[in-house]
FIFI-741234 format. One record per residue (C-alpha): residue number from 1; x, z, y. Coordinates in nm, 3 decimals, m for minus. Layout:
(NUM,(X,Z,Y));
...
//
This chain:
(1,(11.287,7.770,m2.235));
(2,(11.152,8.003,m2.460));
(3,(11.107,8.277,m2.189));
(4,(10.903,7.986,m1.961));
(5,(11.159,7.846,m1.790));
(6,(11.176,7.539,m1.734));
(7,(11.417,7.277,m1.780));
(8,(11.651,7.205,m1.443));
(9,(11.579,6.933,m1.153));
(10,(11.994,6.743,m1.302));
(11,(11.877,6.718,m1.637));
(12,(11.527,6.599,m1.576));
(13,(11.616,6.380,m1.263));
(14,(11.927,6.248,m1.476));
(15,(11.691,6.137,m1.729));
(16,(11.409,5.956,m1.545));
(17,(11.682,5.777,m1.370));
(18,(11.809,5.618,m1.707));
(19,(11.478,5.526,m1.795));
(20,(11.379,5.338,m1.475));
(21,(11.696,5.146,m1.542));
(22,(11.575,5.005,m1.824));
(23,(11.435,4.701,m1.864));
(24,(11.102,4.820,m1.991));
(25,(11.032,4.965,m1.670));
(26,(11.069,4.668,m1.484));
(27,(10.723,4.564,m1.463));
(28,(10.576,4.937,m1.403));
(29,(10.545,5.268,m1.583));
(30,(10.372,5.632,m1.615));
(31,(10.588,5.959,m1.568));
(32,(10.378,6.240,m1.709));
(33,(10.477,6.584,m1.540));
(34,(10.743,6.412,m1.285));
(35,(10.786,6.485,m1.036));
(36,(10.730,6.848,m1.047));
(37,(10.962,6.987,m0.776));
(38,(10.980,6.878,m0.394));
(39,(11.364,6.793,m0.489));
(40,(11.286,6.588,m0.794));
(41,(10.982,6.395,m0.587));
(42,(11.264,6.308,m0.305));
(43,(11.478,6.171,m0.543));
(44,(11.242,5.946,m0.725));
(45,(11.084,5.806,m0.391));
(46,(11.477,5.762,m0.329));
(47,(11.567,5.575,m0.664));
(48,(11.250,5.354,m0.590));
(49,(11.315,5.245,m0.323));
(50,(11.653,5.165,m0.397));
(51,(11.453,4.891,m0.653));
(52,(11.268,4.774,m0.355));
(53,(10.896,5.000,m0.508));
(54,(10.676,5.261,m0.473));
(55,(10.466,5.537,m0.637));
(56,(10.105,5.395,m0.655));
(57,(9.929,5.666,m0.754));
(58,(9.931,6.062,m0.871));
(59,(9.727,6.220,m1.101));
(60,(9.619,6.584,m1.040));
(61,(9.459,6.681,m1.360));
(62,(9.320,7.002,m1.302));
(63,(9.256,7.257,m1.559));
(64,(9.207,7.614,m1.526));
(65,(9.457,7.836,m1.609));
(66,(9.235,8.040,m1.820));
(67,(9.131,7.771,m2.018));
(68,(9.492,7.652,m2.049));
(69,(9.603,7.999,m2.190));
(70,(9.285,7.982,m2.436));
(71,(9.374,7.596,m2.551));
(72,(9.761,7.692,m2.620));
(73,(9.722,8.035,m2.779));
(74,(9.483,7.936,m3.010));
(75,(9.716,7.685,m3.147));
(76,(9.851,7.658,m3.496));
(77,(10.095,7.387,m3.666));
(78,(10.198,7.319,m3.968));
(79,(10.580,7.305,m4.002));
(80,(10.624,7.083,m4.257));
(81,(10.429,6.781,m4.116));
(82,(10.381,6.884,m3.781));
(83,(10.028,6.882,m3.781));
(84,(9.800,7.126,m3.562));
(85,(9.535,7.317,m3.524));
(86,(9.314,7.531,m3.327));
(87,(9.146,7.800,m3.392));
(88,(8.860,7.739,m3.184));
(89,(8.838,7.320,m3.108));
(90,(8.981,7.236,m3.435));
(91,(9.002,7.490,m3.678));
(92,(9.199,7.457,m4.019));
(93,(8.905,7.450,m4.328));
(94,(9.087,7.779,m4.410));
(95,(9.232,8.012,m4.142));
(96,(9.599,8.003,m4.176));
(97,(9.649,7.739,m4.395));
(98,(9.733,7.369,m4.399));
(99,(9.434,7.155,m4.487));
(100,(9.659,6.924,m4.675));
(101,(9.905,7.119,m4.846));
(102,(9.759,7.449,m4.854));
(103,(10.080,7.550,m4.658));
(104,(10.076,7.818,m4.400));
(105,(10.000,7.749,m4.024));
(106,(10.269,7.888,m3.789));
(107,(10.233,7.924,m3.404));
(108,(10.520,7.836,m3.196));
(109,(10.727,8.084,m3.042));
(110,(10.622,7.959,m2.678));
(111,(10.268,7.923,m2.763));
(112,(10.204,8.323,m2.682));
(113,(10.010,8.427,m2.324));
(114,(10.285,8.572,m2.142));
(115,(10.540,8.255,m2.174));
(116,(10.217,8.012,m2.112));
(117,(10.147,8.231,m1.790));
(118,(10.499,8.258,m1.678));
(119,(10.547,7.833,m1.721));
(120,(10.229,7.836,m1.471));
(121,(10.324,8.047,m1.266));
(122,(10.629,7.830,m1.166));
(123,(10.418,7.479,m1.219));
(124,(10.186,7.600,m0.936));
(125,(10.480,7.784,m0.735));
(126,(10.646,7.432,m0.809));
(127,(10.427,7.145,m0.794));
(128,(10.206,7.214,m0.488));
(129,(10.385,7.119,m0.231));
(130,(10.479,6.792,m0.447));
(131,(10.110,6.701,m0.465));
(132,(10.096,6.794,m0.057));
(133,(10.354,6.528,m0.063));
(134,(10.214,6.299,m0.200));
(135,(9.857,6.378,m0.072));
(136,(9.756,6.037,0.037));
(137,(9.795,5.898,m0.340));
(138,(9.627,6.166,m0.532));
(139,(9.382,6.089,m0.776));
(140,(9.219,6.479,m0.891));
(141,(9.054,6.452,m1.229));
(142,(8.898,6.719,m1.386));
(143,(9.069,6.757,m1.700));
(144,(8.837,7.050,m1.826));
(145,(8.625,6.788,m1.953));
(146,(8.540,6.606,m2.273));
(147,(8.882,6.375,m2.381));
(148,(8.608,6.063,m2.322));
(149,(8.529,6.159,m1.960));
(150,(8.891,6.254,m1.861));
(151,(9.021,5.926,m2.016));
(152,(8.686,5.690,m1.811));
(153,(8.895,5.922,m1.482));
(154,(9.184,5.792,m1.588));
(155,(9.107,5.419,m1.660));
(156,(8.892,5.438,m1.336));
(157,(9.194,5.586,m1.151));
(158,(9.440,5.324,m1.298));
(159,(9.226,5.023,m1.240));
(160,(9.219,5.113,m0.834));
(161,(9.598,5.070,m0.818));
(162,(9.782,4.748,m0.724));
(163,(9.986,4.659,m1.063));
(164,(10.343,4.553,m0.939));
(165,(10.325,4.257,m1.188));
(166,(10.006,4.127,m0.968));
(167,(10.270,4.121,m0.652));
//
C-alpha cells in the first residue's frame, strides 16, 4: 500500500459481504469507493440480488487529478491526536506545528505525488469501466466545488432514489 497499490478484490469483496449481512444494512446503505473493479461490481450486483435488491444509484464525484495531488500533498497531521492540516485550505497558525500542543506536524508516508499519482493511475485504469457499467445509475457531481455545493449534489442526488424502506 505504501507504493499505491491497492488493497485486493478477496479482501475488499470479503469485507463488504460481512457488512451487508448485517442487520444494519437491512434497510439500505452507502459503500464509498465500492465497487472499484469490474470483478468487485459483478460480485456485489451478485450478493444483491441474492437478498432480492439493487444498486439505486452511483456517485461519480469528479475531481481533477491535479487538484487531487495539490489537496493530498499539502497535507499535514498531527500524530498524537490525529488532527490535520493543510498547508494551503487550512493551514496550522504556525507552519509545522500543532495548533494545540505546539507538537510537530508530520505528513504521511503515502501523502507524497508519486504514490498519489500511481493510486490514480490504477483508480481510472480501474474504475471506468465500473462506472460504464453502471452508466444508467450515475449521478456525476462535481466535487471540485465548495463542501456546501457538493453536499446540496449529494442530498439532491440521494433524494431522487427510491429508499428500499418506502417499498
Amino acid at each position: 500500500m505504501d507504493a499505491g497499490a491497492l488493497v485486493s478484490d478477496e479482501i475488499v469483496v470479503g469485507l463488504i459481504q460481512e457488512a451487508l449481512d448485517r442487520p444494519e444494512c437491512s434497510r439500505g446503505f452507502i459503500l464509498d469507493g465500492f465497487p472499484r473493479t469490474l470483478e468487485q461490481a459483478r460480485k456485489l450486483d451478485g450478493m444483491l440480488q441474492a437478498k432480492g435488491v439493487g444498486i439505486d444509484a452511483v456517485l461519480d464525484f469528479e475531481v481533477p487529478d491535479s487538484l487531487l495531488v495539490e489537496r493530498v500533498t499539502g497535507r499535514w497531521v498531527h500524530p498524537g491526536s490525529g488532527r490535520s492540516y493543510h498547508e494551503k485550505f487550512a493551514p496550522p497558525k504556525v507552519p509545522g506545528r500543532d495548533d494545540i500542543t505546539g507538537e510537530p506536524l508530520i505528513q504521511r508516508k503515502d501523502d507524497n505525488a508519486d504514490t498519489l499519482k500511481n493510486r490514480l493511475k490504477a483508480f481510472h485504469a480501474q474504475t471506468k469501466p465500473v462506472v460504464d457499467y453502471y452508466r444508467a445509475k450515475v449521478v456525476k457531481l462535481e466535487a471540485e466545488k465548495q463542501p456546501e455545493h457538493v453536499s446540496k449534489q449529494i442530498r439532491e442526488a440521494l433524494s431522487k432514489v427510491k429508499h428500499h424502506a418506502d417499498d
